[in-house]
C-alpha positions in Angstrom: 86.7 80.1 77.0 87.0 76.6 79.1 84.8 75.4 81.0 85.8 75.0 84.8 84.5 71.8 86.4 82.2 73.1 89.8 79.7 70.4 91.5 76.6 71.4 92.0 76.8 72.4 95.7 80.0 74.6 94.7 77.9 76.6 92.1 75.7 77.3 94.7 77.5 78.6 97.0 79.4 80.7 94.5 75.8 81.8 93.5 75.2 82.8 97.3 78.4 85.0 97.4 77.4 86.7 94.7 73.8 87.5 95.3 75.5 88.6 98.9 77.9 91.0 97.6 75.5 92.5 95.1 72.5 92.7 97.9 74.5 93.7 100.9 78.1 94.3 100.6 77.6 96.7 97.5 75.1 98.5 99.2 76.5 99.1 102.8 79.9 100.4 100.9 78.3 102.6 99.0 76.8 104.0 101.8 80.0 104.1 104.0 81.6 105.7 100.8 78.8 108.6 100.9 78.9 108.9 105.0 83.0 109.1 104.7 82.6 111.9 102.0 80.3 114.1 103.9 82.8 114.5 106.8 84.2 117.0 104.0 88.3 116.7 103.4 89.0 113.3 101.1 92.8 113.7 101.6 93.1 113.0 104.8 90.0 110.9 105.3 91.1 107.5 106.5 87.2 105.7 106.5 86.9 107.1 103.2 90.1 105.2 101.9 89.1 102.4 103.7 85.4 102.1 102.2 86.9 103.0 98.7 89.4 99.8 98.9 86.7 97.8 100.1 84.6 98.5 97.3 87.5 97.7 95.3 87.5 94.0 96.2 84.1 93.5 96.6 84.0 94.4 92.8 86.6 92.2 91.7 85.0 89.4 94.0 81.8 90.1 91.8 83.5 89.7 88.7 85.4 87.1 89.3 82.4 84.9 90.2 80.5 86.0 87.4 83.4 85.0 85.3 83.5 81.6 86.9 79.6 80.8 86.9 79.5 81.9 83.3 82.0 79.3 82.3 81.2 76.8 84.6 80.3 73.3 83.6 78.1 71.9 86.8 78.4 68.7 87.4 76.0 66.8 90.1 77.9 63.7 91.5 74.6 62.2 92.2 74.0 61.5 88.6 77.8 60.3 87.2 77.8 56.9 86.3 81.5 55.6 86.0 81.5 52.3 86.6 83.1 52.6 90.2 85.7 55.1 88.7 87.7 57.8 90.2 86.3 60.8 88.4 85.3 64.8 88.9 82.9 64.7 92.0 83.3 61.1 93.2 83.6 60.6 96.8 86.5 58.2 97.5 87.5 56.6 100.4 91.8 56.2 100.6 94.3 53.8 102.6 97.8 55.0 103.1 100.0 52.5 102.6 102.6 53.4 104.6 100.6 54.5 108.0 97.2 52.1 107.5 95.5 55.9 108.1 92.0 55.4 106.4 90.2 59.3 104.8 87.7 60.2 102.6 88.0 62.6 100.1 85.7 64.3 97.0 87.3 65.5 94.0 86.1 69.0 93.9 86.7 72.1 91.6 89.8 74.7 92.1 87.4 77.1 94.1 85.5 74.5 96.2 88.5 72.3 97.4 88.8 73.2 101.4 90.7 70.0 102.8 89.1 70.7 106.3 85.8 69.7 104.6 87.8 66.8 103.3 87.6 68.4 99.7 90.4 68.0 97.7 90.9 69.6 93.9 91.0 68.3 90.7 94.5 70.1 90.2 96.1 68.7 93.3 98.8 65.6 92.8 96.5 62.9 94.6 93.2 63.8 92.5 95.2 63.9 89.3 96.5 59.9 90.9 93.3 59.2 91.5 91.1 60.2 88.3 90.3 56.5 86.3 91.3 54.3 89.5 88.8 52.0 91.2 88.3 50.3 94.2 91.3 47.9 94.6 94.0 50.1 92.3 96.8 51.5 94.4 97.4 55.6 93.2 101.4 56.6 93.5 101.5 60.3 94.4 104.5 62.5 94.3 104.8 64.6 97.6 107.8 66.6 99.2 108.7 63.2 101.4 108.9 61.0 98.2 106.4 58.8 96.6 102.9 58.3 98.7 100.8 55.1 97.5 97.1 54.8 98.0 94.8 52.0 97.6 91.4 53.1 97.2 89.1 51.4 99.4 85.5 53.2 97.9 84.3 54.7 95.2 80.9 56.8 95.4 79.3 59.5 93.9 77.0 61.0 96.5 
């Protein structure tokens, strides 16, 4: 099995969904499953459909993440040394070249990126531009409107 990249603050909060769904979601379906069968007749028993479909997910959310913790190789930005380069966790600070528009991005995991949080994956088309540049280096990225460059202003690993 391969390992799937996850920094240390992403593991985390995996871990914390999954103690949450074994601790209270389990729980409270199971108990809306048992209320919604006491009402008597299944076949017509909308909550009881409901609360069986929800245990359903909650389920395959628990697997899922105990799938992905158990191959996950956690990596703490805090402690990479790569010589000011681009790599899994860094923290890098971008300049369109086109607009002058400065952001700031980290190179996250598939299940942690959330570009709201400024959190962009090791998957997406700029990361994979990005990975072994350093401060200086301009990154070409492919995107619907044609070819995007970036010169990367900062690397840190924070």
């Amino acid at each position: 099995m391969s390992k799937v990249p996850l920094t240390a603050i992403g593991a985390e909060l995996l871990r914390n969904e999954l103690h949450h769904l074994k601790t209270v979601d389990r729980p409270w379906v199971i108990n809306a499953i048992a209320e919604a069968r006491a009402q008597g007749d299944l076949s017509e028993n909308a909550e009881y459909e409901a609360a069986k479909e929800r245990q359903g997910f909650i389920e395959g959310r628990i697997i899922d993440l105990e799938s992905k913790l158990g191959s996950a190789q956690v990596i703490d930005p805090k402690t990479i040394n790569a010589d000011g380069r681009c790599v899994f966790g860094a923290t890098v600070e971008l300049e369109d070249m086109n607009t002058g528009d400065v952001m700031v991005y980290q190179i996250v995991g598939d299940d942690e990126a959330d570009i709201k949080q400024r959190k962009i994956s090791i998957s997406s088309p700029i990361a994979r531009a990005l990975i072994g540049k350093v401060s200086g280096d301009v990154a070409e990225v492919q995107a619907p409107g044609g070819i995007r460059e970036y010169e990367i202003v900062n690397v840190q690993y924070i």
